[in-house]
C-alpha positions as CSV (number, residue, x, y, z in Angstrom):
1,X,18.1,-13.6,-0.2
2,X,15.7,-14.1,-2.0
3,X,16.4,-17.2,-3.8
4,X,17.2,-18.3,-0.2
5,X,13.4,-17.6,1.3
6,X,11.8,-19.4,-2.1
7,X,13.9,-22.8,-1.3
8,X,13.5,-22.7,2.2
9,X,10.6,-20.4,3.4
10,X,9.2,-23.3,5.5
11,X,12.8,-23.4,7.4
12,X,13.5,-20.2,9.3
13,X,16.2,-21.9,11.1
14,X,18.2,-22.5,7.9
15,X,18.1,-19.2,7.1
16,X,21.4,-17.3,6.7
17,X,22.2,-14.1,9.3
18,X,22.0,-11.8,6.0
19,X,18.5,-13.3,5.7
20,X,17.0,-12.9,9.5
21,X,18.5,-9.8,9.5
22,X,16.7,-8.8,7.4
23,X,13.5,-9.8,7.4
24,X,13.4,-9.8,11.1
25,X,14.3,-6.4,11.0
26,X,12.1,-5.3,8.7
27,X,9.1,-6.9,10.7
28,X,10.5,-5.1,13.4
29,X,10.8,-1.7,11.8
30,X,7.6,-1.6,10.2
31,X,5.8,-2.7,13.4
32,X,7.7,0.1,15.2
33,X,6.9,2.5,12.3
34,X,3.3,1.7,12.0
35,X,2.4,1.8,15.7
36,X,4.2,4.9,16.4
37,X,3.0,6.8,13.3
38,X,-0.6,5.6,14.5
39,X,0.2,6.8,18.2
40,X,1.4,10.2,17.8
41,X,-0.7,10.9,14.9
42,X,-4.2,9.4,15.8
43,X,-5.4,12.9,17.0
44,X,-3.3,15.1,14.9
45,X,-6.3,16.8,12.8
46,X,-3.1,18.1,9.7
47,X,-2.6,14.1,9.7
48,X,-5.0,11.3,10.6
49,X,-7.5,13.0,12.9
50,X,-10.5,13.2,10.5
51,X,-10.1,10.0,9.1
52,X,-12.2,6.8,10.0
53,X,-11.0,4.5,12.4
54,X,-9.6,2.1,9.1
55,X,-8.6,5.0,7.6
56,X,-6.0,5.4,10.2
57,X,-4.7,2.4,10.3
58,X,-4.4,2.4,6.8
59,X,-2.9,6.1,7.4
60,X,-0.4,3.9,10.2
61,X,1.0,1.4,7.9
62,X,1.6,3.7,5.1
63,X,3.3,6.1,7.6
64,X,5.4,3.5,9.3
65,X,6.1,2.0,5.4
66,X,6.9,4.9,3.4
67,X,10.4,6.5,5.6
68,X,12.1,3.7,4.4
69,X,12.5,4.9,0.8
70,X,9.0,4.1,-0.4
71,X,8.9,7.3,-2.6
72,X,5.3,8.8,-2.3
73,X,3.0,10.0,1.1
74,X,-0.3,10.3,2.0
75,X,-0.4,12.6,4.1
76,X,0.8,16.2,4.4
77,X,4.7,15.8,6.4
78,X,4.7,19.4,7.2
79,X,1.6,18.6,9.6
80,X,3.4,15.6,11.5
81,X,3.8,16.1,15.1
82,X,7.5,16.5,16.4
83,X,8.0,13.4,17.5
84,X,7.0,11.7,14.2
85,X,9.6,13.5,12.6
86,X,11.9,12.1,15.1
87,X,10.3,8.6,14.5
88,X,10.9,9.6,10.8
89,X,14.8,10.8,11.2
90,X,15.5,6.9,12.3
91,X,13.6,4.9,9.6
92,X,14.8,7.1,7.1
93,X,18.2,6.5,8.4
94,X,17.9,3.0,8.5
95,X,15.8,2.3,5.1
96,X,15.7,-1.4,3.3
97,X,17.6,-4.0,2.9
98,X,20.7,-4.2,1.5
99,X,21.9,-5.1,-2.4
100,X,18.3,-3.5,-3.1
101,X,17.5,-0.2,-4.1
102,X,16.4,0.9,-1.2
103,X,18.5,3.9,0.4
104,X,20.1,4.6,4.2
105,X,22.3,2.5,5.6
106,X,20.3,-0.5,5.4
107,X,18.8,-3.1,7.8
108,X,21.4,-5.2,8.2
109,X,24.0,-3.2,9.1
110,X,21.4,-1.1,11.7
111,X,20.9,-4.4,13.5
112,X,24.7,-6.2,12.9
113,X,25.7,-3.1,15.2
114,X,23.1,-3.4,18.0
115,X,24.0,-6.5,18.3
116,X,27.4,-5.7,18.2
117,X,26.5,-3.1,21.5
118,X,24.6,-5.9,23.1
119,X,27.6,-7.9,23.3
120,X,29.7,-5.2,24.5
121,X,27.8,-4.3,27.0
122,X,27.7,-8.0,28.2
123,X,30.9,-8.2,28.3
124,X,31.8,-10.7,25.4
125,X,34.5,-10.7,23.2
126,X,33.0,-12.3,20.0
127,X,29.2,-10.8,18.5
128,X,26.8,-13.7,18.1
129,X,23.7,-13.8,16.2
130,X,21.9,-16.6,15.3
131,X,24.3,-19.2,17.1
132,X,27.0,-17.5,14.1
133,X,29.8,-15.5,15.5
134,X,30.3,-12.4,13.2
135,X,34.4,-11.0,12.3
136,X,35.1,-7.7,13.6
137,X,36.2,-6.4,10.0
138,X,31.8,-6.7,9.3
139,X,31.6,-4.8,12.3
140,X,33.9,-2.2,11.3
141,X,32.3,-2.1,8.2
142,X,29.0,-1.4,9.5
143,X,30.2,1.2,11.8
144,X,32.5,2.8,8.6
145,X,29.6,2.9,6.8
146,X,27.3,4.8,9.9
147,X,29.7,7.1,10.6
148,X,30.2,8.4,7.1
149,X,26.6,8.5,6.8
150,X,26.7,10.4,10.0
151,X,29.3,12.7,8.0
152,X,27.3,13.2,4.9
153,X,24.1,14.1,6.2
154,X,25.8,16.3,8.9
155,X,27.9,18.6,6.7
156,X,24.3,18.6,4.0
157,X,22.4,19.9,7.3
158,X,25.0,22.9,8.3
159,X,25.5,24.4,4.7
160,X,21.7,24.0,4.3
161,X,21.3,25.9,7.8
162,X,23.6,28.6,6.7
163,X,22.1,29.3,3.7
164,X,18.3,29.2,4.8
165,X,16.2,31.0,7.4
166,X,14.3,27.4,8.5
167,X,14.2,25.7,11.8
168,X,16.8,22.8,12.6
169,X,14.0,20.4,12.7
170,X,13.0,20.4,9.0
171,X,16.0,21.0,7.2
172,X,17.5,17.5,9.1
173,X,14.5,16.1,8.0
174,X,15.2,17.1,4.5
175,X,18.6,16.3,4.6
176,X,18.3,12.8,6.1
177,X,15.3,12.1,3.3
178,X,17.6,12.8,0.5
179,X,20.6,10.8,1.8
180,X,18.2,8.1,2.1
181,X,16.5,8.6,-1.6
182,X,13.4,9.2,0.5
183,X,11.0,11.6,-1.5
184,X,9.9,12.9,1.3
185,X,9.8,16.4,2.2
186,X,8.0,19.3,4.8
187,X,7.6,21.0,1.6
188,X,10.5,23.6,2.4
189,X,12.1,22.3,-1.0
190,X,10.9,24.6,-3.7
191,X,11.7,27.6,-1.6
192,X,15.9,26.4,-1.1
193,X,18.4,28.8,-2.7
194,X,20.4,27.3,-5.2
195,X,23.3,26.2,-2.7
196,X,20.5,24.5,-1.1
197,X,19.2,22.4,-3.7
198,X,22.7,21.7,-4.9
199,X,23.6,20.4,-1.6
200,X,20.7,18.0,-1.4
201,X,21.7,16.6,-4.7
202,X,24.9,16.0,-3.7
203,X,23.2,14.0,-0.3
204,X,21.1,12.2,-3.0
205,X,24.3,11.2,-5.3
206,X,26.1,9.9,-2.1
207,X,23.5,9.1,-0.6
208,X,22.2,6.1,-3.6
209,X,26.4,5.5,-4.8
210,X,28.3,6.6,-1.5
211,X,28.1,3.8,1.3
212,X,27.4,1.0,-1.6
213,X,30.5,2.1,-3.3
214,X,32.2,2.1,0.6
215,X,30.6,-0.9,1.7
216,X,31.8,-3.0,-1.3
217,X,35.0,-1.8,-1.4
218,X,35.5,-2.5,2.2
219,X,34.8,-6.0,1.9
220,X,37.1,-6.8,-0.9
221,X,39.8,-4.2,0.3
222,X,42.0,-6.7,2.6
223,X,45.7,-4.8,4.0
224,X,48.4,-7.4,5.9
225,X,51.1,-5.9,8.2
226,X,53.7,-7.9,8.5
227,X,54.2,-6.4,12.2
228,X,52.2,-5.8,15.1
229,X,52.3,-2.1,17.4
230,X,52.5,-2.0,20.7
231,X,48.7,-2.1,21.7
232,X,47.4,0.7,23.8
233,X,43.7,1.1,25.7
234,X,42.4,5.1,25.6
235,X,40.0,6.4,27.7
236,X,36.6,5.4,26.1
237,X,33.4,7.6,27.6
């Protein structure tokens, strides 16, 4: 990719999807990021309330930044407001882009499967982006590699639960931070049993080798039938 944006920087229209994705969508998240971080923080006196008014927009695009796997914070995270931590539990989910070392599942497959909805919910058979229609095995790859995110950071959150006194809210927030190789924490680490801190080591490990190891092998992992079932439409919703 970027090979791609040094040769042809000047010519967003002859950029690949894997490219627009990506840097659309990063735009995009780091706008959201920034302006929400700055919203429900600007007041928040554990966060960016007794900073100047640069300060806090400094403050705004480090918060809406560092979720996606940036590694260090600024402020205290055990001070956010509620719904910066939900802000938080979705960048960090997401993260960078893909083939980098960024963790989560990565910005192009966040965005390959909105679009992917989109379509659905218009109606059409093929998903389009870009005026290029993409196969439905990238789609099921996307949503293969969601889902077992899904899993990972699902199971991490229960054993952690059962094996610590602390709230729901914090412990997802941990678990989700090291699936994505975050760094960031509500400071709840150092005091995790030893089941605890295994178990986000294991979310870290699967986490950083997991969904690459998935993702690659999905695309070069190609079955044929040589027959077709009977097709069948469940109940969907």
């Amino acid at each position: 990719m970027l090979f791609e944006l040094r040769r042809k920087w000047r010519r967003p229209r002859m950029w690949t999807v894997h490219t627009r994705l990506t840097v659309y969508g990063s735009v995009f998240l780091l706008a959201v990021g920034t302006l929400a971080f700055l919203a429900l923080e600007w007041s928040n006196q554990g966060t960016l309330g007794d900073l100047s008014p640069w300060g806090k927009v400094v403050g705004g695009v480090t918060g809406g930044v560092v979720p996606r796997t940036a590694g260090f914070n600024t402020v205290d995270y055990a001070a956010i407001t509620p719904e910066t931590m939900a802000v938080n539990y979705l960048l960090m989910f997401i993260g960078g882009g893909s083939a980098g070392t960024a963790g989560g599942i990565k910005v192009t497959t966040f965005f390959l499967l909105a679009f992917a909805i989109i379509a659905e919910i218009r109606g059409e058979r093929q998903t389009n982006i870009a005026h290029r229609s993409i196969s439905h095995s990238t789609i099921r790859q996307a949503l293969t590699v969601v889902l077992l995110a899904i899993a990972a950071i699902s199971t991490g959150t229960m054993v952690i639960l059962m094996s610590t006194d602390y709230a729901l809210d914090v412990v997802l927030f941990e678990s989700i931070s090291a699936f994505a190789t975050v760094g960031l924490s509500t400071g709840i680490t150092p005091h995790l049993p030893p089941v605890a801190e295994v178990t986000l080591m294991m979310l870290m490990y699967v986490g950083r080798v997991g969904t690459i190891t998935v993702a690659s092998a999905l695309a070069f992992r190609s079955t044929h039938r040589h027959y077709q079932l009977p097709e069948e439409r469940p109940v969907v919703g």
